[in-house]
N, C-alpha and C positions, 0 to 999 in steps of 0.2 A: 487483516491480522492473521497470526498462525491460526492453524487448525484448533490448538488446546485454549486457546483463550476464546475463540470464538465456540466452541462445548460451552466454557466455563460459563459463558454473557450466556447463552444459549437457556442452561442450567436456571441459570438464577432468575432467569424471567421466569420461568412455569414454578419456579420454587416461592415466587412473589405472590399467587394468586392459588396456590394448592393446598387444598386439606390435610392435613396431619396423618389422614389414613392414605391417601393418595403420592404424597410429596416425592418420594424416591423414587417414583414410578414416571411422576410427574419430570425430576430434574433430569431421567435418564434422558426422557422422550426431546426435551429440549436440548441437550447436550449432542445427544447426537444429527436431531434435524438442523442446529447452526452449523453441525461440520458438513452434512450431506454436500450443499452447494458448493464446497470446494474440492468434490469428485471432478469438474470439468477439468482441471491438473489434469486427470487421467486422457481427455483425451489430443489424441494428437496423429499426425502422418510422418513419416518417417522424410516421406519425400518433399513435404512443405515443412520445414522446422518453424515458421512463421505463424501455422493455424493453430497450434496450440496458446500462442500469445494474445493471438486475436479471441479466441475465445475464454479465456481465464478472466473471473466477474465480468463475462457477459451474461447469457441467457440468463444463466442458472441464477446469480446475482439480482435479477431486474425484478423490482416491485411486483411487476405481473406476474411473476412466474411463482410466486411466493405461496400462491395458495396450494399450486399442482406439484412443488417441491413437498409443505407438509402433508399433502395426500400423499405423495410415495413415500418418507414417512411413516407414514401412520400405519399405511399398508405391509409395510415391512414389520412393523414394529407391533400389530396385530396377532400374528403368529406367536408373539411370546409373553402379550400382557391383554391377552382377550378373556384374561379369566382374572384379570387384576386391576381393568378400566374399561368404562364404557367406552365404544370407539368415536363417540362424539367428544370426548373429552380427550380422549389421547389425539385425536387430531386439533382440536382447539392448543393444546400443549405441541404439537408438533409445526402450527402454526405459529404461534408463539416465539417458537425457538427458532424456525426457521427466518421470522421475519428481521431478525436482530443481526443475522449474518453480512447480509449485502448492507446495510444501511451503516454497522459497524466499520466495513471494509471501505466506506465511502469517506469517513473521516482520516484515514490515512494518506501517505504518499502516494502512492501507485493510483487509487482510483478504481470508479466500479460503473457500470453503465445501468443506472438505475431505470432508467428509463428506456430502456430498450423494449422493444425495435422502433419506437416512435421516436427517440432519437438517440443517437451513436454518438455518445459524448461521456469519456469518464469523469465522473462527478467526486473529487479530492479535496477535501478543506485541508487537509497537510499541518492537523494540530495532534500527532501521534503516529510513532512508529511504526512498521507493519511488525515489528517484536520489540515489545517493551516488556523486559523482566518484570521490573515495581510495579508496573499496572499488573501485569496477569498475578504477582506473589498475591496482590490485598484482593482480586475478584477470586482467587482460588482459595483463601483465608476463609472468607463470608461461605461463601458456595458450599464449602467443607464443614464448615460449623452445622449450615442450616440443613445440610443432606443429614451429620451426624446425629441433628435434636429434635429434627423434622419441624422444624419451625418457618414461620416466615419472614419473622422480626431480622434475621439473620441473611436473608438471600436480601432484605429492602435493602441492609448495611452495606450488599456488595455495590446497588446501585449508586447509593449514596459513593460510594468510592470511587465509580465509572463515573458520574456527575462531578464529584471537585477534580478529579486528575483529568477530564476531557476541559474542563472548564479551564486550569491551569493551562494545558497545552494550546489555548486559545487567546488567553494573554502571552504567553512567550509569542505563539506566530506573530500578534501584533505587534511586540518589540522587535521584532527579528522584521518585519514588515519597517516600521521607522526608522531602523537600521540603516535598511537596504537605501532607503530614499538619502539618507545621510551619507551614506558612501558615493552614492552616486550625483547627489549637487556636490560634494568635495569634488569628483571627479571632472565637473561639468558634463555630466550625462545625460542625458534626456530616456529614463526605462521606457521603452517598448513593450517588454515583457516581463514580468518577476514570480520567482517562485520562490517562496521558502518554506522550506519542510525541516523536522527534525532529524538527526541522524541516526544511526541504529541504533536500536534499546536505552533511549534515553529521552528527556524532554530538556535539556540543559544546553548541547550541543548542536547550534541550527545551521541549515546549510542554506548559503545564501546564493541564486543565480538570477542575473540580469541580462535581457538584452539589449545593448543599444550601438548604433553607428556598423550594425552587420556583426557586434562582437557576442561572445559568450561571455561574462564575466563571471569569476566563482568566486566567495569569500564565506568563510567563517565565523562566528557569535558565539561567547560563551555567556549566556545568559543567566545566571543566578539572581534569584529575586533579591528585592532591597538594595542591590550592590549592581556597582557599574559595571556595563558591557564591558567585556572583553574580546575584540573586532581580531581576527584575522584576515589581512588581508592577500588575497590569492593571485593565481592565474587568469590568463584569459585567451578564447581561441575563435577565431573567425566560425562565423557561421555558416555551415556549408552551403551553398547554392546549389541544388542536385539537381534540379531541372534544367539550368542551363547546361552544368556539367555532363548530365548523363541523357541530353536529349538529340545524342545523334542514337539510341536505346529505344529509343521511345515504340512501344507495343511489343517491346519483347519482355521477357519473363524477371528479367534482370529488374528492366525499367518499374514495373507495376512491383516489385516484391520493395524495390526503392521506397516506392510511394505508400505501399503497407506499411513501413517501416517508420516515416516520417509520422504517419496518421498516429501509431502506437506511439510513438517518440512527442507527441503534441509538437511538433516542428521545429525540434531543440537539436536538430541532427548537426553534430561536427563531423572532421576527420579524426580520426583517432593519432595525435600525437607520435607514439612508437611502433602504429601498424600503418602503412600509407592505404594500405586497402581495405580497413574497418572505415565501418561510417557508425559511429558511436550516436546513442543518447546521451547530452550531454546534460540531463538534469540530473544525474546518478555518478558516483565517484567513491572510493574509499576514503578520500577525505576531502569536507567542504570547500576546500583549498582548491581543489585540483582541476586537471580538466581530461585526466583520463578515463573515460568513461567503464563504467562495469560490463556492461553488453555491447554487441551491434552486430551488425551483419556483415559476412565478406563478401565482396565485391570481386567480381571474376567476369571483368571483360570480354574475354577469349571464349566464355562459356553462357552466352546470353541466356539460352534456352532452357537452362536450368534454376530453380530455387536457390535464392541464396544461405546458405550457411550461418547461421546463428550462433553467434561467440560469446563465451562470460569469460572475463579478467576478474575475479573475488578472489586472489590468491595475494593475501598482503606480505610483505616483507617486513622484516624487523625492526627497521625504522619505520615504515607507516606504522605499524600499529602504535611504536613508543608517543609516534608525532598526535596519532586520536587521541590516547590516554591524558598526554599533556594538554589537547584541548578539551579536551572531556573536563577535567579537573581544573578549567582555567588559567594556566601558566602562562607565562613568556614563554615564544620560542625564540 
């Protein structure tokens, strides 16, 4: 999730269980230990663009690390409320807040490696966007109420909000899950692989991708409750082979930053469409439709020995966005 909604979830936890004389001190200490673990953003090499990716909800993110995050934390945050909270308490609130971060980021698309280093797998239920306005507006309603009355009847209301809008986004994935299987017996397909996840700042608009017979396939769902789907359906692009492709490569810097790439990509890697030398994630697109991928890495044959170059395509035109809107809102196109 962003940085401010993970504060907000952060907040209202230690505001759920804080005294009235404590509570602003309490919602501070939580607000900022759920943002702390996405300081790893900051790190990065200039020379590897790829070790930044690899580390974003890893360490910092994983279960274990949860209690050594609200200790730095607390430590930090000692310096300016050591005369306003015992620091068994301000670390209990910094734990608190901290643990809500990675476990929050796990329900998303992108994913978080909770269980690291015991194992390297991002863990994504894909029932909520990594920004959704209407979720952060009602958890920063509550949060702001129960910081202003110092209450805690107020920060329970925001859970309750986090509880039916997580719970909501769990039935769409299901229908966007039945969907998919319906698209794909129309097609006679047999899934191999399916992901569907919501699209940015929404839970209405889900993005459907399947693989079967070596292909990528993309389609879109407008999902509104009570009322019929509304299916779009998409593109579709062969699945890149890159081992065979790029295994006269093999143990040079090219080869292995490939195989980073695949590993971060869960192994959804295409060609990119309009660049012959991106190798795209193809679970990501401006719209579910599509099969131009938001990111991937250049490919530079000629240049084995060096790191590959990490590229974002987010730059939409004026028909993509009209074409989201229209599916956002459930139209014909």
């Amino acid at each position: 999730m962003d940085p401010v909604t993970h504060g907000l979830i952060g907040a209202s936890a230690t505001q759920s269980i804080s005294s009235k004389k404590e509570h602003r001190y309490a919602a501070i200490s939580g607000l900022l230990a759920a943002m702390l673990a996405d300081l790893d953003i900051l790190i990065s090499d200039s020379s590897d663009p790829l070790l930044n990716i690899e580390l974003h909800r890893q360490f910092s993110h994983s279960i274990i690390f949860i209690p050594f995050g609200a200790l730095i934390t607390a430590g930090l945050l000692w310096w300016f409320m050591r005369d306003k909270l015992p620091f068994k308490r301000l670390y209990l609130f910094s734990l608190l807040g901290y643990a809500t971060s990675g476990i929050t980021d796990s329900l998303t698309s992108y994913g978080t490696k909770l269980l690291w280093p015991f194992l390297d797998e991002r863990f994504s239920w894909n029932i909520i966007s990594v920004f959704d306005p209407l979720f952060s507006i009602g958890v920063l309603t509550a949060v702001g109420l129960a910081f202003y009355y110092r209450n805690r009847k107020s920060a329970q209301l925001a859970w309750a909000w986090i509880f039916i809008y997580l719970l909501f986004g769990m039935l769409q994935h299901e229908r966007g899950q039945s969907i998919a299987q319906e698209l794909s017996s129309k097609r006679n397909h047999k899934i191999e692989r399916l992901v569907v996840k919501p699209t940015i700042a929404n839970t209405l608009l889900w993005s459907i991708r399947y693989e079967a017979n070596d292909t990528l396939y993309a389609d879109g769902v407008h999902l509104m409750p009570f009322t019929k789907a509304t299916i779009y359906e998409g593109n579709a692009a062969p699945m890149l082979d890159w081992q065979e492709k790029y295994d006269s490569y093999r143990g040079t810097t090219l080869y292995k930053d490939i195989k980073r790439f695949n590993t971060l990509s869960d192994g959804y890697l295409i060609q990119h469409p309009r660049h012959s030398n991106i190798i795209g994630d193809g679970r990501y697109a401006l719209l579910p439709t599509a099969i131009n991928p938001l990111w991937g890495i250049e490919v530079d044959t000629t240049n084995t020995a060096e790191h590959t170059p990490f590229k974002t395509f987010r730059n939409p035109t004026p028909k993509v966005r009209t074409t989201f809107i229209d599916m956002l809102l459930g139209r014909s196109l």
